[in-house]
C-alpha positions in Angstrom: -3.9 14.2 4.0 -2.1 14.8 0.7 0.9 13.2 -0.9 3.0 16.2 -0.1 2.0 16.3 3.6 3.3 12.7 3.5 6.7 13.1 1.2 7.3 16.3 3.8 6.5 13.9 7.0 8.4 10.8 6.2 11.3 12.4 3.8 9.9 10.8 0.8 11.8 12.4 -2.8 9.6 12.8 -5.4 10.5 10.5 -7.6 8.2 7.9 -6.3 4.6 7.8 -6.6 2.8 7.3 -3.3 -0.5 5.2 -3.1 -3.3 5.0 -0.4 -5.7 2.9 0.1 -8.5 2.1 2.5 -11.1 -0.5 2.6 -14.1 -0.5 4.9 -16.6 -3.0 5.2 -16.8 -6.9 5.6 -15.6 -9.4 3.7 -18.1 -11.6 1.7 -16.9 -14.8 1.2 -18.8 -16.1 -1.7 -17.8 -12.9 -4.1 -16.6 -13.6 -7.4 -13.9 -10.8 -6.8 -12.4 -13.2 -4.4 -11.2 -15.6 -7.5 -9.2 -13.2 -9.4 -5.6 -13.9 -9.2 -3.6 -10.8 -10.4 0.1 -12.1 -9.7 1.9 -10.1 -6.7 5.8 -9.1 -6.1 6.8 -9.8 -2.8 6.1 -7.1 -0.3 9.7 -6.1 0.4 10.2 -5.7 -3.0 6.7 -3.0 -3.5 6.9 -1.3 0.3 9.0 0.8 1.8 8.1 1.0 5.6 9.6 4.1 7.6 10.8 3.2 11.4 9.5 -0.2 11.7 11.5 -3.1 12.2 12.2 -4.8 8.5 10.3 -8.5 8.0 
């Protein structure tokens, strides 16, 4: 699925950049990566959900 499928589907203007990601796999609790602490906004303030019930 492309970004313009998406923008068409969910009425989404082009002035914002959509991302996608997908992770598969398990989780391995000993992994460095799971130390990194990059700093987060709050999800209502980074996602836009379409029809769903707001937090």
């Amino acid at each position: 699925m492309t970004a313009d499928t998406v923008r068409k589907t969910l009425g989404v203007s082009d002035e914002f950049k959509l991302l996608f990601g997908i992770a598969f796999g398990t989780a391995k609790p000993d992994s460095p990566v799971r130390d990194l602490d990059i700093g987060r906004v709050p999800l209502p303030e980074s996602v836009v959900l379409h029809d769903t019930p707001l937090w």
